[in-house]
MIBA-444521 format. One record per atom (N, C-alpha, C): residue number from 1; residue in three letters; atom name; x, y, z. Coordinates in nm, 3 decimals, m for minus. Example, Ala and Ser with C-alpha at 12.3 -4.5 7.8 and 13.67 -1.06 7.14 Angstrom:
(1, ALA, N, (1.319, m0.569, 0.780))
(1, ALA, CA, (1.230, m0.450, 0.780))
(1, ALA, C, (1.320, m0.330, 0.780))
(2, SER, N, (1.285, m0.225, 0.708))
(2, SER, CA, (1.367, m0.106, 0.714))
(2, SER, C, (1.290, 0.003, 0.787))
//
This chain:
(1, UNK, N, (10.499, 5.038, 4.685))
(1, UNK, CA, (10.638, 5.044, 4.725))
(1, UNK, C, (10.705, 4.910, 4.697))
(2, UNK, N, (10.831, 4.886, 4.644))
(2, UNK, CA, (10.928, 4.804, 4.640))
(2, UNK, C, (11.016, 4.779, 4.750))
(3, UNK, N, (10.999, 4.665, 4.767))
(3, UNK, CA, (11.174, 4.625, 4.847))
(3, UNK, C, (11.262, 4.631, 4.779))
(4, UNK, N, (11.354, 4.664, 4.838))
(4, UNK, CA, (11.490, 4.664, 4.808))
(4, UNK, C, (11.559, 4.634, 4.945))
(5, UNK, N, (11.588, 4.572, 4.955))
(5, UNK, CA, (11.690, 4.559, 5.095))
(5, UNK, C, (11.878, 4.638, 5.064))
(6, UNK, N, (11.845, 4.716, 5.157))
(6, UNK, CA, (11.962, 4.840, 5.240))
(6, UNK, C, (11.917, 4.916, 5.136))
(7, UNK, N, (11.797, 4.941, 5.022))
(7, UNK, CA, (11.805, 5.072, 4.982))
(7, UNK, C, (11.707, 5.168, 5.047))
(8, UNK, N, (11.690, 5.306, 5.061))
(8, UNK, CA, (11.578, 5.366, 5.198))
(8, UNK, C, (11.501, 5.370, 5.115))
(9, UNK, N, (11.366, 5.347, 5.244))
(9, UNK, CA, (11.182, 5.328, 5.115))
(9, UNK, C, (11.198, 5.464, 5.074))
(10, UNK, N, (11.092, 5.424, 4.996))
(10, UNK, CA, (11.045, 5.597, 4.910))
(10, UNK, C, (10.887, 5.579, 4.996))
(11, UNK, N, (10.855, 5.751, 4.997))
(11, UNK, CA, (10.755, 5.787, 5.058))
(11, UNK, C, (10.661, 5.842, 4.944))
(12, UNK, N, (10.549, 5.802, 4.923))
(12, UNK, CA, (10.486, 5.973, 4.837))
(12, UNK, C, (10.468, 6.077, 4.873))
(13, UNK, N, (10.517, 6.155, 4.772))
(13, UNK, CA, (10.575, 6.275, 4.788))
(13, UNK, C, (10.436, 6.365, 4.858))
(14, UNK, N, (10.325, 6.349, 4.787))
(14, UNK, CA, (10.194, 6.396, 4.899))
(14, UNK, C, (10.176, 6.382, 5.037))
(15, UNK, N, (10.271, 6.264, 5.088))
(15, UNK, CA, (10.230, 6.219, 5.215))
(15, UNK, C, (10.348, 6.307, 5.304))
(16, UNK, N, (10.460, 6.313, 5.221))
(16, UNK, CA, (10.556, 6.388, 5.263))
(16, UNK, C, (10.554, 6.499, 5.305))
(17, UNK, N, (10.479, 6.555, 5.246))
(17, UNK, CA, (10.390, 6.711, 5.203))
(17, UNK, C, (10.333, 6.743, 5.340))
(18, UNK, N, (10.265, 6.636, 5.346))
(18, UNK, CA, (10.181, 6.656, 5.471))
(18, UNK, C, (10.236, 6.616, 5.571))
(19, UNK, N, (10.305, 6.576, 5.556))
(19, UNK, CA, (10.377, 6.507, 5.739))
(19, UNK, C, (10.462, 6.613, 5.790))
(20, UNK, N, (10.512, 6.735, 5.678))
(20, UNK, CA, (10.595, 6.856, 5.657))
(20, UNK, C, (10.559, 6.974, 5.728))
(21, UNK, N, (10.366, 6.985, 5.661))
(21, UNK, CA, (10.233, 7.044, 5.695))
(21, UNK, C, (10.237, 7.011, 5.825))
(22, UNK, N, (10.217, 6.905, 5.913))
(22, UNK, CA, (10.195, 6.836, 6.009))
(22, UNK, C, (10.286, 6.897, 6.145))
(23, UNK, N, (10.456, 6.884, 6.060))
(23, UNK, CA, (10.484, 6.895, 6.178))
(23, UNK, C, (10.563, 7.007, 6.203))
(24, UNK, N, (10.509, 7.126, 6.108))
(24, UNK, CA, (10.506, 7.264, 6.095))
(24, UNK, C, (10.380, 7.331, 6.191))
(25, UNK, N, (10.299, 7.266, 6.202))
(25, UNK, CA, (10.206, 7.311, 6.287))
(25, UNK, C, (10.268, 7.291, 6.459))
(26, UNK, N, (10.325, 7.159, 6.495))
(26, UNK, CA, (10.344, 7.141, 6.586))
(26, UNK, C, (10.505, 7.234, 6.599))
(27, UNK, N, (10.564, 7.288, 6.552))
(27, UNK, CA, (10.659, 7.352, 6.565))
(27, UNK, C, (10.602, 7.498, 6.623))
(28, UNK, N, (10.534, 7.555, 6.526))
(28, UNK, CA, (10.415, 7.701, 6.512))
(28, UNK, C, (10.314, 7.689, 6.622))
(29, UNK, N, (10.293, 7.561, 6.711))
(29, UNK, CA, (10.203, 7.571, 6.836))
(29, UNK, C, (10.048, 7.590, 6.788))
(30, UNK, N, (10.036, 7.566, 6.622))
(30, UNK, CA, (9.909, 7.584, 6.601))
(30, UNK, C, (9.795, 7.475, 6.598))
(31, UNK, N, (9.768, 7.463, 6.721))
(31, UNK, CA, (9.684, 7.335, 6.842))
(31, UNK, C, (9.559, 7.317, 6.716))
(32, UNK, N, (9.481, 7.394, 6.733))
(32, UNK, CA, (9.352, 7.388, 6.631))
(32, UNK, C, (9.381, 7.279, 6.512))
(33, UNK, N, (9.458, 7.355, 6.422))
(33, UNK, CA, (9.535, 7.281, 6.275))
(33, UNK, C, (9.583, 7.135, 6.316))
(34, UNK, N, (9.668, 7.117, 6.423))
(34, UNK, CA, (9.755, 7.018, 6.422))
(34, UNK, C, (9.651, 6.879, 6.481))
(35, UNK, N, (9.553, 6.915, 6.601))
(35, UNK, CA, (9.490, 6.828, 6.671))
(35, UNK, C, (9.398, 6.792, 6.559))
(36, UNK, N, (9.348, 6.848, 6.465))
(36, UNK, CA, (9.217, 6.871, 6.362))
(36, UNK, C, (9.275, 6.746, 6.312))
(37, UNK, N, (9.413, 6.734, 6.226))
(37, UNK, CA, (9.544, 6.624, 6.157))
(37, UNK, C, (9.496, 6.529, 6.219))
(38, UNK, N, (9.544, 6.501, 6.365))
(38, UNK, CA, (9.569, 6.380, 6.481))
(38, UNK, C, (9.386, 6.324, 6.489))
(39, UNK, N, (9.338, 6.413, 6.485))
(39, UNK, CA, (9.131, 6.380, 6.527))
(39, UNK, C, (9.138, 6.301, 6.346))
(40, UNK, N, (9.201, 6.346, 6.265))
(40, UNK, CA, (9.143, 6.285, 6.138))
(40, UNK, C, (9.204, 6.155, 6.087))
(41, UNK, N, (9.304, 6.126, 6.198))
(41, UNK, CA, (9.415, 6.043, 6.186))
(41, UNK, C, (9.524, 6.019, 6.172))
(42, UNK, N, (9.612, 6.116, 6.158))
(42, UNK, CA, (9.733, 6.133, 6.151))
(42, UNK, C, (9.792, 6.101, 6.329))
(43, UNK, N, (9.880, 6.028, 6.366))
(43, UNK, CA, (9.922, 5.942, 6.469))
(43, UNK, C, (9.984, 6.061, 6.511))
(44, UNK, N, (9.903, 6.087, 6.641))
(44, UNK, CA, (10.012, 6.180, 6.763))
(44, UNK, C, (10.162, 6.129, 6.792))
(45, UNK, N, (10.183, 5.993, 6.765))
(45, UNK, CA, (10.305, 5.980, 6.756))
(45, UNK, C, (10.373, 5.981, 6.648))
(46, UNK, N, (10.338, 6.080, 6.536))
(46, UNK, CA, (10.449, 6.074, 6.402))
(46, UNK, C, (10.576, 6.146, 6.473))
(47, UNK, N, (10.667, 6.042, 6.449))
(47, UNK, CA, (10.802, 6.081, 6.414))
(47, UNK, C, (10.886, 6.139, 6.276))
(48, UNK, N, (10.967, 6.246, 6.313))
(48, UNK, CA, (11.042, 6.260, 6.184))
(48, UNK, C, (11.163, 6.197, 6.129))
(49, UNK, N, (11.239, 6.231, 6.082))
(49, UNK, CA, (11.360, 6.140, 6.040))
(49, UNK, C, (11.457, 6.109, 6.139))
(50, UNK, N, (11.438, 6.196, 6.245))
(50, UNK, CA, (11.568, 6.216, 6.338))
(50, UNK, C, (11.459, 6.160, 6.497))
(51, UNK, N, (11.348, 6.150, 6.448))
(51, UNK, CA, (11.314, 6.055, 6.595))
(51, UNK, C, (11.210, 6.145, 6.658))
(52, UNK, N, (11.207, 6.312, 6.614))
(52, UNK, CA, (11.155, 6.357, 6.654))
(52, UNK, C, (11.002, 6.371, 6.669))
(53, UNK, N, (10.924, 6.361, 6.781))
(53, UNK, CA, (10.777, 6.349, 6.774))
(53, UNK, C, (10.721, 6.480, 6.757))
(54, UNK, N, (10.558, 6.477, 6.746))
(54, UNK, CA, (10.499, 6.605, 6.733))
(54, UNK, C, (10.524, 6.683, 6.895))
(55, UNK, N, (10.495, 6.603, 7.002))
(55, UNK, CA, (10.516, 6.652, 7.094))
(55, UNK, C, (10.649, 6.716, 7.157))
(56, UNK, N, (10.749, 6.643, 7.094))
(56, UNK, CA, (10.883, 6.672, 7.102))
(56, UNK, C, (10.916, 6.826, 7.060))
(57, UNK, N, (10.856, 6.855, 6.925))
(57, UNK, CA, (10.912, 6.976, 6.851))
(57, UNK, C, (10.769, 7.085, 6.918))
(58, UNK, N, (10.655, 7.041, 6.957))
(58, UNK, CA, (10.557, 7.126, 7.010))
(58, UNK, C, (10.651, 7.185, 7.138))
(59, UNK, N, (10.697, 7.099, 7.222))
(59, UNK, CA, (10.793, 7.105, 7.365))
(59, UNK, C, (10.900, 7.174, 7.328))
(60, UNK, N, (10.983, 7.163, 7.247))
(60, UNK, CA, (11.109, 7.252, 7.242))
(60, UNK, C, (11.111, 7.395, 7.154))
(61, UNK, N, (10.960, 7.432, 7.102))
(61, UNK, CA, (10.923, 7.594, 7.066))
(61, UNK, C, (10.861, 7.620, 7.170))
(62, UNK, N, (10.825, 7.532, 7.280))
(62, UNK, CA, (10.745, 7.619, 7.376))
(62, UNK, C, (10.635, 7.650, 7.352))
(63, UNK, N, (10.527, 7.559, 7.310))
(63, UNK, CA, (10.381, 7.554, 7.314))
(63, UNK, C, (10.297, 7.441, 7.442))
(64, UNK, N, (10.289, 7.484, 7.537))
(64, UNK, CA, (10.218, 7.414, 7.645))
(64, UNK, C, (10.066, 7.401, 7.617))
(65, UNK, N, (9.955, 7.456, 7.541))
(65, UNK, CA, (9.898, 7.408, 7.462))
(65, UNK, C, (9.846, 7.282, 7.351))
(66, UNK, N, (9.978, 7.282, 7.327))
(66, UNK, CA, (9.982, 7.202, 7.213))
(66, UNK, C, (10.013, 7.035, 7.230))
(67, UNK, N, (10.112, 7.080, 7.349))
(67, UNK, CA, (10.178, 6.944, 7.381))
(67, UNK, C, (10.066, 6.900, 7.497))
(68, UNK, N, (9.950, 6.981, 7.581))
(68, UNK, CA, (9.890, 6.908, 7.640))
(68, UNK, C, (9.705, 6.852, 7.540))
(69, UNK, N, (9.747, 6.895, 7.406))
(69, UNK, CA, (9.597, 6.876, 7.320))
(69, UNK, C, (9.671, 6.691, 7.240))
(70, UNK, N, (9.796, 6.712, 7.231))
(70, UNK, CA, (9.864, 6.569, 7.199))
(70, UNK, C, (9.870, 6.526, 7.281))
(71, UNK, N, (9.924, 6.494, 7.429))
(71, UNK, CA, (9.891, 6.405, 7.496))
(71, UNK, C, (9.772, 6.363, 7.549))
(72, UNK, N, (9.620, 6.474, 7.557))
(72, UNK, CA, (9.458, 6.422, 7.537))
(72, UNK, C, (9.441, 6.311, 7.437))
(73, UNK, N, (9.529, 6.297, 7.314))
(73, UNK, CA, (9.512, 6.228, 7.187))
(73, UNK, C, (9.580, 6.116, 7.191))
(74, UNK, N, (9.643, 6.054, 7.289))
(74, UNK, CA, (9.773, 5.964, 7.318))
(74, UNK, C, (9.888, 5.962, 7.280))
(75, UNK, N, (9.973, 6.070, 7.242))
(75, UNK, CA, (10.108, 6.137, 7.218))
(75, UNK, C, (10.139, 6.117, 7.372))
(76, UNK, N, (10.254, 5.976, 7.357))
(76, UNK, CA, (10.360, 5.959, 7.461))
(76, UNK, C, (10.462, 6.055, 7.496))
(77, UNK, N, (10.443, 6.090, 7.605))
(77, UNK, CA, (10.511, 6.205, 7.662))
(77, UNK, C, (10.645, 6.211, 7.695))
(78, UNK, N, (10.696, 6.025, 7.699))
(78, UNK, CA, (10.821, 5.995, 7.702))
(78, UNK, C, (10.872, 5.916, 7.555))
(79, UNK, N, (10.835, 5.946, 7.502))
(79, UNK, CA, (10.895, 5.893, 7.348))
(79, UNK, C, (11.020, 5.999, 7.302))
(80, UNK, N, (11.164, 5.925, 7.344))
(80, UNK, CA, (11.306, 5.982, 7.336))
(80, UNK, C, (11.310, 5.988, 7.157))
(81, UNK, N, (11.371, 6.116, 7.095))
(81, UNK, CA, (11.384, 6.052, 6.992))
(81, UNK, C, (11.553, 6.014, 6.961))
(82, UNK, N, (11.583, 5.991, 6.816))
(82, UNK, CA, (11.668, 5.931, 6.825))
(82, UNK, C, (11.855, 5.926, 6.852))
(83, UNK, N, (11.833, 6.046, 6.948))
(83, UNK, CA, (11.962, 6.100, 7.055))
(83, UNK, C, (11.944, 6.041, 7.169))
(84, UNK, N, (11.806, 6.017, 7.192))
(84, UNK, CA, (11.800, 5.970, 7.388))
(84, UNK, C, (11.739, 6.089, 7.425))
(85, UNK, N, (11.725, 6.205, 7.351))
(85, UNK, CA, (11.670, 6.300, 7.446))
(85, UNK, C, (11.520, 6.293, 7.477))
(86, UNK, N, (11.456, 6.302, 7.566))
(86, UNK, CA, (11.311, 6.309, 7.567))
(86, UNK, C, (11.288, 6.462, 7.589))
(87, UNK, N, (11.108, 6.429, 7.538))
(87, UNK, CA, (11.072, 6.630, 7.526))
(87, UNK, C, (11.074, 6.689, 7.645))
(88, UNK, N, (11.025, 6.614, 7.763))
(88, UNK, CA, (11.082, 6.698, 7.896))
(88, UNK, C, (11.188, 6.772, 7.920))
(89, UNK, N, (11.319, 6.665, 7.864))
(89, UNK, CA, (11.453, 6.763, 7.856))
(89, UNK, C, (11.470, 6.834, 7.726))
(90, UNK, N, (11.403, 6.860, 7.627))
(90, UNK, CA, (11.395, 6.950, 7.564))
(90, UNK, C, (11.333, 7.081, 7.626))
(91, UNK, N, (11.222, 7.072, 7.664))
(91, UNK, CA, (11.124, 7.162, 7.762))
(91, UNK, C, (11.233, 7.256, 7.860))
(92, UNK, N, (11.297, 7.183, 7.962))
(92, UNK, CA, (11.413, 7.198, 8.076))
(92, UNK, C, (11.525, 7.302, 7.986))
(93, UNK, N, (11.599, 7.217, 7.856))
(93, UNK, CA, (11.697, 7.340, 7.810))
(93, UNK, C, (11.651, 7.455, 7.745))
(94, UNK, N, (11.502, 7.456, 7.692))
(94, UNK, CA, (11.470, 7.570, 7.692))
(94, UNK, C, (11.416, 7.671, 7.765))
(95, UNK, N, (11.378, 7.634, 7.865))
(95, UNK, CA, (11.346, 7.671, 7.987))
(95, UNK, C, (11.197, 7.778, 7.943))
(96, UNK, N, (11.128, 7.643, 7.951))
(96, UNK, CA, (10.958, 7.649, 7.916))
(96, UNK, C, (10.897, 7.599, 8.054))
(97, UNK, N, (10.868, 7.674, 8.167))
(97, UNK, CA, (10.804, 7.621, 8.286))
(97, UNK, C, (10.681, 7.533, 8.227))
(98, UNK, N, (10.604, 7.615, 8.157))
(98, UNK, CA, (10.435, 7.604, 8.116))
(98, UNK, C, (10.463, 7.453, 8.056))
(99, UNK, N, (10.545, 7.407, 7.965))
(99, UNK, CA, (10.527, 7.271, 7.890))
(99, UNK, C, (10.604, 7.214, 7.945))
(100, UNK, N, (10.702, 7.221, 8.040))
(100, UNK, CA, (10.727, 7.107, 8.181))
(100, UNK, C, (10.612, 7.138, 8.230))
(101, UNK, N, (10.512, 7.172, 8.242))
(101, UNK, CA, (10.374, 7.129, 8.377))
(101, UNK, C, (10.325, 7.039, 8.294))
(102, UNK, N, (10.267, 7.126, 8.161))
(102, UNK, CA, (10.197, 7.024, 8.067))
(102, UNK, C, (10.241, 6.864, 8.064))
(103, UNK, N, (10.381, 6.879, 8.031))
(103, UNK, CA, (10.416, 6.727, 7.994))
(103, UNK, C, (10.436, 6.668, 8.136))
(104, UNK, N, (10.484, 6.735, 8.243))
(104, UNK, CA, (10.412, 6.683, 8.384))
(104, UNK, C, (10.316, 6.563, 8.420))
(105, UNK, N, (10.213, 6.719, 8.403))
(105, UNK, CA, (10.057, 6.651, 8.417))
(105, UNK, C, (10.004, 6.529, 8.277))
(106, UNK, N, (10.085, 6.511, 8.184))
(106, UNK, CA, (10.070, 6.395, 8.101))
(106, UNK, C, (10.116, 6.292, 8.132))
(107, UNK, N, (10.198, 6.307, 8.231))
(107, UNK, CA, (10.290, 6.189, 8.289))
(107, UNK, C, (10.417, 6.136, 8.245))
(108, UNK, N, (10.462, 6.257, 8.172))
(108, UNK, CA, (10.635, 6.263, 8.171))
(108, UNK, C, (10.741, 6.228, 8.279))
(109, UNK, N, (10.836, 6.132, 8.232))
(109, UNK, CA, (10.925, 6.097, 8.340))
(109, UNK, C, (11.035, 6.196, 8.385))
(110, UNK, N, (11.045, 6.271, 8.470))
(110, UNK, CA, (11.177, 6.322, 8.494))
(110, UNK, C, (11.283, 6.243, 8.488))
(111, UNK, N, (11.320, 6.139, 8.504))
(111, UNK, CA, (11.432, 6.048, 8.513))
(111, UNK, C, (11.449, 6.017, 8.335))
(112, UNK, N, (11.370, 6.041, 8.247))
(112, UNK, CA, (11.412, 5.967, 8.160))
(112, UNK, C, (11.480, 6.060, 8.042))
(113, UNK, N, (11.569, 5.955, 7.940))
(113, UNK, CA, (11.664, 6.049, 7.865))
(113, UNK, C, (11.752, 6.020, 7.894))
(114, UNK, N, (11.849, 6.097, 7.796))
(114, UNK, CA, (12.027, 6.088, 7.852))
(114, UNK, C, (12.063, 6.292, 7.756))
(115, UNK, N, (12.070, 6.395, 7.830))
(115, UNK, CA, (12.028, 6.365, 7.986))
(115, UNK, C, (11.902, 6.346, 8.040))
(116, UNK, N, (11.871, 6.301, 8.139))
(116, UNK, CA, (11.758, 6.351, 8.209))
(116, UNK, C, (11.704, 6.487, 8.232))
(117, UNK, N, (11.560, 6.524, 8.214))
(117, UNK, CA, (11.509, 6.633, 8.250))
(117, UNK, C, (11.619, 6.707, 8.395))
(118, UNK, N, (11.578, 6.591, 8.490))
(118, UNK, CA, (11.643, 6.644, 8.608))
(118, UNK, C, (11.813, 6.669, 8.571))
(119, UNK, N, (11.850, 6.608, 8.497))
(119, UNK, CA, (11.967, 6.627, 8.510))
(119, UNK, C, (12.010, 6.758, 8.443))
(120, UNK, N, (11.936, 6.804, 8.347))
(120, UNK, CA, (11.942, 6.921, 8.291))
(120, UNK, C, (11.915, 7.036, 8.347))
(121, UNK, N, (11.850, 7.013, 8.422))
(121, UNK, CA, (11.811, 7.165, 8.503))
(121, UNK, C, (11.909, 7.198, 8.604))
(122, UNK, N, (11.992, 7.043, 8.661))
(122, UNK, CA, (12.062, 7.048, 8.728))
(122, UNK, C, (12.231, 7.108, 8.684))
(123, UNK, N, (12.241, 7.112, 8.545))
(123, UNK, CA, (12.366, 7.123, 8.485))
(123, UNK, C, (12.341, 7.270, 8.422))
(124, UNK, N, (12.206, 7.314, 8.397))
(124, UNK, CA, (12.202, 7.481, 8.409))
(124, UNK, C, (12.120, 7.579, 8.562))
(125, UNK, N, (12.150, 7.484, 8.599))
(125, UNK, CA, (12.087, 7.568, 8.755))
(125, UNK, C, (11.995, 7.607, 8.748))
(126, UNK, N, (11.900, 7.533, 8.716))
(126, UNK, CA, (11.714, 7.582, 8.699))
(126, UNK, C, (11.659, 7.534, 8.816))
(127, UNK, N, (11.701, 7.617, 8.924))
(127, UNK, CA, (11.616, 7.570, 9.068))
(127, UNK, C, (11.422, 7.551, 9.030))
(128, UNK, N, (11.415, 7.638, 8.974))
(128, UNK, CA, (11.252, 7.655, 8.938))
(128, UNK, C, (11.187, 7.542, 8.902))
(129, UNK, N, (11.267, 7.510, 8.790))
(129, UNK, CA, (11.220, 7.364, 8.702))
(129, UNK, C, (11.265, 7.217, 8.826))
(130, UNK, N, (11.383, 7.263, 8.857))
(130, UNK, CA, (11.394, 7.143, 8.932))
(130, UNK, C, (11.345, 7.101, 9.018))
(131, UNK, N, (11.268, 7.193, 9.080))
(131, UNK, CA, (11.166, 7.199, 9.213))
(131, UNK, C, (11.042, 7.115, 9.131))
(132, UNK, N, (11.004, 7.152, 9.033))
(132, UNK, CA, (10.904, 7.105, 8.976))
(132, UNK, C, (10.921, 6.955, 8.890))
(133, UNK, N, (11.055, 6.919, 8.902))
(133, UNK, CA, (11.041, 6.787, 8.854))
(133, UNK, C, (11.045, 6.709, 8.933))
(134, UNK, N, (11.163, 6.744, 9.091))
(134, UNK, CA, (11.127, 6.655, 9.181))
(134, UNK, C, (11.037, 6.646, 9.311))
(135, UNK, N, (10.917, 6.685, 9.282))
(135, UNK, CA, (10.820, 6.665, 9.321))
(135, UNK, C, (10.785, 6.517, 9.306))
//
């Protein structure tokens, strides 16, 4: 790779491929495939262009599975991407009980984000979820 300063790096296009692969699995909830990636080295915390983590896009299709086999692997459970939202409050507007426990029990912040988990449940009236964040 070349510098260029203010021009954007180039990636190889193989690696691209796979980071595509990668975080198509974590979208698809397919735990086996995706953890197999992360066990071989691929960083539980890959981000995509927009900030988004594996756990992030595992959390907002609603795979509680998936998002608790990435945080076994050290996939930060509060890593906002680059809106401020964290996957908890992704979890909350989709209203996924199972991957709010998961990311819970990983040690997800309710307070964190803009909005906040809590604050989201609070602005669609998710007594359910909200019971369960402020615990």
């Amino acid at each position: 790779m070349t510098e260029n300063p203010g021009q954007p790096e180039e990636f190889d296009p193989e690696l691209l491929a796979l980071w595509a692969k990668v975080f198509g699995y974590a979208r698809a909830g397919a735990t086996a495939d995706l953890v197999a990636y992360v066990d071989a080295g691929v960083s539980a915390n890959l981000t995509n262009d927009r900030g988004d983590t594996l756990v992030m896009l595992a959390a907002y299709h609603g795979h509680a599975e998936t998002v608790a086999a990435l945080i076994e692997r050290g996939a930060d459970p509060n890593r906002e991407n680059d809106r401020g939202q964290s996957p908890l409050a992704g979890a909350v507007f989709k209203n996924e009980p199972g991957v709010v426990k998961a990311l819970l029990a990983g040690g997800a912040d309710p307070a964190a984000g803009e909005p906040s988990a809590i604050d989201a449940a609070k602005m669609f009236g998710n007594t359910e979820l909200l019971a369960l964040l402020e615990r």
